[in-house]
C-alpha positions in Angstrom: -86.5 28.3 9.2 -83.6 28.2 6.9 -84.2 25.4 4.2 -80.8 24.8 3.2 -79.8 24.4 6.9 -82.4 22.1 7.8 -81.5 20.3 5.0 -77.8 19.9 6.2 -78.9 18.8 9.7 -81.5 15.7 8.0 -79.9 14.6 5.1 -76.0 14.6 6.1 -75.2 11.2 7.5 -73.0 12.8 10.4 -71.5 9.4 11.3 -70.3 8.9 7.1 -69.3 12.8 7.5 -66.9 12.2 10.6 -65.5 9.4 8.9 -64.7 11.7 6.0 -62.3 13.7 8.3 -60.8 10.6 9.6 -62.9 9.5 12.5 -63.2 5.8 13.2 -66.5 4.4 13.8 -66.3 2.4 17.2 -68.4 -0.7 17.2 -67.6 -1.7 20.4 -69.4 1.2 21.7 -72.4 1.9 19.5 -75.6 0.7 18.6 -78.3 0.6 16.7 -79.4 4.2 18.3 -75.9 5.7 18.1 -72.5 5.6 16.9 -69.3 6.5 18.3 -66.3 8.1 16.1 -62.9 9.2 17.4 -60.6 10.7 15.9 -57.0 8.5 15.9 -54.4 11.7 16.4 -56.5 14.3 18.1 -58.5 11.3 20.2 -61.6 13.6 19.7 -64.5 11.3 20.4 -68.3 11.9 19.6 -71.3 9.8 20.4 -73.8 10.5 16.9 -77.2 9.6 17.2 -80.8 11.0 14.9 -83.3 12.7 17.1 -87.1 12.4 16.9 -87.0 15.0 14.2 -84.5 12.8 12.1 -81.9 15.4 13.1 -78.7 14.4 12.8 -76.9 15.2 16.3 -73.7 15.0 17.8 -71.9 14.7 21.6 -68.8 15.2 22.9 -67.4 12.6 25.3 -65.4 14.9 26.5 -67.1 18.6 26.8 -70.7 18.2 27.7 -71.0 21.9 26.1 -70.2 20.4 22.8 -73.0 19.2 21.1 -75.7 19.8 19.1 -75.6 19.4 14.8 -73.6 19.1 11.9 -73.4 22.8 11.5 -72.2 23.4 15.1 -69.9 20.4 14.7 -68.2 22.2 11.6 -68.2 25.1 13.4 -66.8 24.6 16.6 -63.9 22.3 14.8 -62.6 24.5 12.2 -64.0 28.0 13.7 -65.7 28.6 10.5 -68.5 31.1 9.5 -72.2 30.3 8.6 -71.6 30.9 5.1 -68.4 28.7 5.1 -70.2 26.3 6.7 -72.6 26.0 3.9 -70.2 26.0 1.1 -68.3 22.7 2.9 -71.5 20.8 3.2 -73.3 21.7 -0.2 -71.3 19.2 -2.0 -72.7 16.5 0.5 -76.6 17.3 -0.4 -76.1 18.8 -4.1 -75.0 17.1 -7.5 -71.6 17.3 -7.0 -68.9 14.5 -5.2 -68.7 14.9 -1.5 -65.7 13.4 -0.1 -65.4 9.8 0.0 -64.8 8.7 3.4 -61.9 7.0 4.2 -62.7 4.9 7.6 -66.1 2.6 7.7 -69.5 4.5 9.0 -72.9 3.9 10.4 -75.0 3.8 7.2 -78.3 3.9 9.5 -79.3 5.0 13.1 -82.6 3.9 14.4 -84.0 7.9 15.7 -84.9 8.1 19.1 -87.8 9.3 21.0 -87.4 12.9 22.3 -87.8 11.2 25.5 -85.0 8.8 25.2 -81.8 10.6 24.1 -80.5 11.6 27.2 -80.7 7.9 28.0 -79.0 7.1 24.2 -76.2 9.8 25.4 -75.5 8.8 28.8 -75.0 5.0 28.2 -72.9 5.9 24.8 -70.3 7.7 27.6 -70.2 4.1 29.6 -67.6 2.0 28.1 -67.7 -2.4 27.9 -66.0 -4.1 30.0 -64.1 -7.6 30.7 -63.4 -7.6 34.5 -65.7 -6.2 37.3 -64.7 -6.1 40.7 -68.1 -5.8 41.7 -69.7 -8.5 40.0 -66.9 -10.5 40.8 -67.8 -9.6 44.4 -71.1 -11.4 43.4 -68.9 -14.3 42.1 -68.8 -13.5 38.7 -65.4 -15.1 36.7 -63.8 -12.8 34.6 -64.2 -15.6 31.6 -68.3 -15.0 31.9 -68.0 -11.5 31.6 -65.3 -11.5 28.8 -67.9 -14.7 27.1 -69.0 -13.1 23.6 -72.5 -14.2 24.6 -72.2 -10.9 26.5 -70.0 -8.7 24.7 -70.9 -5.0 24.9 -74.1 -5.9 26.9 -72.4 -5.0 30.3 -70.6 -1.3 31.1 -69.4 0.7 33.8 -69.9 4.3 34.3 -67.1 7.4 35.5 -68.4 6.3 38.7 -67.4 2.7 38.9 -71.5 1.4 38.4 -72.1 -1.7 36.2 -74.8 -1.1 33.8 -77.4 -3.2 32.3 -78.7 -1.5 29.2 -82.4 -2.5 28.1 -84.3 -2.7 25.0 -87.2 -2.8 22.7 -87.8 -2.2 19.1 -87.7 0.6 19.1 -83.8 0.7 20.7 -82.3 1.4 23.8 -85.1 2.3 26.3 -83.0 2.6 29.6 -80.3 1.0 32.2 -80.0 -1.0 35.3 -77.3 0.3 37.8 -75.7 -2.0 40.0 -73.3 -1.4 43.0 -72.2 -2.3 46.1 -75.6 -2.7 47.7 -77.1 0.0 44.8 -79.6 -0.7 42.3 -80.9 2.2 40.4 -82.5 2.8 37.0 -81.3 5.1 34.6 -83.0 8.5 34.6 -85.5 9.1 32.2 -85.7 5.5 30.6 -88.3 2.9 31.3 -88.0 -1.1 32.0 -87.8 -3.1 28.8 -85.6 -6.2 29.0 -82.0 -6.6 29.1 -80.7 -9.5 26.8 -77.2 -11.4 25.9 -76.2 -11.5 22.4 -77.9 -13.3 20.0 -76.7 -16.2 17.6 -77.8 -18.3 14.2 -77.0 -21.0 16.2 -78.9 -20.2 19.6 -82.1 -23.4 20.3 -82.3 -22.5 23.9 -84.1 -19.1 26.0 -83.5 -18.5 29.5 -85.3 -15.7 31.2 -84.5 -14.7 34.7 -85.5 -11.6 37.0 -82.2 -9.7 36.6 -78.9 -9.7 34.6 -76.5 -10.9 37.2 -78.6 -14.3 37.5 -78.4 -14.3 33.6 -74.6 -14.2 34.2 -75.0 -16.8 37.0 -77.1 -19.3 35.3 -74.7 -19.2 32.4 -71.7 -19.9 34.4 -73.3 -22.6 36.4 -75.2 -24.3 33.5 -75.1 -22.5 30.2 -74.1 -23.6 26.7 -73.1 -22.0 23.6 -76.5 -22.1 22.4 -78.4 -20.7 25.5 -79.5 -16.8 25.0 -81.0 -14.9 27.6 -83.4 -12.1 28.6 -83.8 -10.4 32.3 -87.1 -8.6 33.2 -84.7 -6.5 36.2 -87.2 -8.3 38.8 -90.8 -7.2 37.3 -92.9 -8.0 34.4 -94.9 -5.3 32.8 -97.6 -5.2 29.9 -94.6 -3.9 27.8 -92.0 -6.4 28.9 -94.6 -9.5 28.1 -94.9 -8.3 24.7 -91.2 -7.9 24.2 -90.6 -11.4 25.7 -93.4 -12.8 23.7 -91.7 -11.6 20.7 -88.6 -12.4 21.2 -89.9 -15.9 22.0 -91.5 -16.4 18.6 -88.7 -15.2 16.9 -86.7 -18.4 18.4 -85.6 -21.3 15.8 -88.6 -23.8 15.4 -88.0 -26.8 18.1 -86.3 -24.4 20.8 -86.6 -24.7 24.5 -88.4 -21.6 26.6 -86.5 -22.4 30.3 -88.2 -19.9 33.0 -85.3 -19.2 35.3 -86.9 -17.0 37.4 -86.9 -17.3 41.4 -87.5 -19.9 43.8 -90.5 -17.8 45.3 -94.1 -17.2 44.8 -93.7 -14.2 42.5 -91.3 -16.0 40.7 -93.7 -18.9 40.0 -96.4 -16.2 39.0 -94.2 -15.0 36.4 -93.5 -18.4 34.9 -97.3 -19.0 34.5 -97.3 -15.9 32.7 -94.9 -16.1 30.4 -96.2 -19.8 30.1 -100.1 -18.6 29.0 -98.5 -16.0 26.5 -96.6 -18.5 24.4 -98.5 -20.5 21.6 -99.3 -23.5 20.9 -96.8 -25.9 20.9 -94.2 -24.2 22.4 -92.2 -25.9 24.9 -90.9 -24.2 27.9 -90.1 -25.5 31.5 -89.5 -24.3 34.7 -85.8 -24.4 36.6 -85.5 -22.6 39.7 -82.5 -22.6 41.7 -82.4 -25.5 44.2 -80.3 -23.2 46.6 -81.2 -20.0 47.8 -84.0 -17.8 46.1 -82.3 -16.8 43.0 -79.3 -18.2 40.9 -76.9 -15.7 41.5 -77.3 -17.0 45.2 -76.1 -20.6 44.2 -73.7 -19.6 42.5 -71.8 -18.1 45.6 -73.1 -20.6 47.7 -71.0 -23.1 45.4 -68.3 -20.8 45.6 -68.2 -20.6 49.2 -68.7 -24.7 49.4 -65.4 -24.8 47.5 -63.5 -22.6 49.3 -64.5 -24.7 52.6 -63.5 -27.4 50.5 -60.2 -26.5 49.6 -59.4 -24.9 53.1 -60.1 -28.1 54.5 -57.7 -30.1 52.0 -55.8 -27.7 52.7 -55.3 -28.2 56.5 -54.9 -31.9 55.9 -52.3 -31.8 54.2 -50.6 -29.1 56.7 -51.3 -31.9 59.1 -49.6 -34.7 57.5 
């Protein structure tokens, strides 16, 4: 192997090289696992991520037959040769002044498992979103969707599917799907949790069986401290760890709430969750009082106040 070369694809931060061009890094879109860069004239957009080998890598949003490192990314961009390749990134690993880059960067990207970046790729091509006609089919407002709480934590596919991305410490481990009467898990990832954003300020933890009863409990009872986790309707060895985790890390005094379903499995997993925490930690159970989960309340209440107002409605026609 090619020292020099492998040197180019480790040490080059490909993210701070794009940016050198005139890329913009788009935080929207990344994450700790990967960062996307498009260009402003020539819209050319790349997801960057570090593979298990701490190779820096690249993908085209655009050409799924563009991809691969920073030499091929030189190369198929200004339709250089090897050797011109190596004179334009020797300045980056040698003594002398690379470029300075002109737009803001990813300074680090958490490497992913061999095994998960195809799962790192494919979400990166999902874009956030702020309206959903299919979770509005499940009653979801606008407003919750476009609530910062959840910001970049919901996407949607080319196809139209709203994803649910999932994670662990070691970074994005896979994705719900969710469609009219779908539900399917990315390929290639594994169940972690799905979580909303997290803030300073944050004394509350709800943690429910999936992500649209995360985004119902928050629009039928939730506060601007409240975070949440979803298990996506299981809890495994892995996900107790993750939750137990994330539970310690809460400020000291904070409220554990088990949101999960109003059935026998989802009683089971409160006990769990319950017997995991330490000492002193105080955590209750709310289950929904209507219907088995909290996404069904919500549209039950949304269905009482349409009756509601088509009744009001008819009254007044009859005066």
């Amino acid at each position: 192997m090619d020292e020099e070369l492998e040197h180019f694809k480790t040490h080059i931060n490909l993210s701070e090289y794009t940016a050198s061009l005139g890329y913009q890094w788009v935080k929207s879109e990344s994450s700790r696992n990967s960062a996307v860069m498009q260009h402003p004239t020539s819209h050319d957009k790349v997801i960057i991520a570090r593979g298990h080998d701490n190779h820096w890598t690249y993908f085209s949003v655009r050409d799924t037959a563009d991809n691969g490192s920073i030499i091929d990314f030189v190369q198929k961009r200004e339709s250089m040769t090897l050797g011109y390749v190596r004179k334009r990134l020797r300045p980056w690993i040698g003594s002398r002044s690379a470029p300075t880059p002109i737009n803001e960067f990813a300074k680090k990207i958490v490497p992913v498992a061999k095994n998960r970046e195809g799962v790192v790729v494919s979400y990166s091509q999902a874009t956030p979103i702020q309206t959903s006609e299919y979770l509005q089919s499940r009653g979801i407002l606008s407003d919750t969707i476009k609530d910062p709480r959840f910001a970049a934590m919901i996407r949607q596919d080319v196809r139209g599917n709203t994803l649910f991305p999932h994670y662990d410490r070691d970074g994005l481990s896979g994705y719900e799907i969710k469609n009219h009467q779908f539900t399917g898990f990315a390929r290639g990832g594994f169940k972690s949790v799905w979580h909303s954003r997290i803030k300073a300020t944050d004394n509350k933890l709800v943690l429910v069986e999936s992500a649209i009863d995360a985004l119902s409990y928050h629009q039928i009872k939730g506060d601007p401290n409240t975070r949440y986790i979803s298990t996506a309707g299981q809890l495994s060895d892995h996900q107790k760890t993750v939750i137990k985790s994330a539970i310690n890390k809460m400020p000291e005094h904070s409220l554990i709430v088990g949101a999960f379903d109003q059935d026998k499995s989802g009683q089971a997993y409160y006990d769990e969750i319950k017997h995991a925490c330490r000492s002193g930690t105080k955590i209750t159970r709310d289950a929904p009082s209507i219907g088995k989960d909290w996404n069904d309340q919500l549209k039950s209440a949304a269905r009482n106040r349409a009756q509601q107002m088509g009744f009001e409605r008819q009254l007044e026609l009859s005066r």
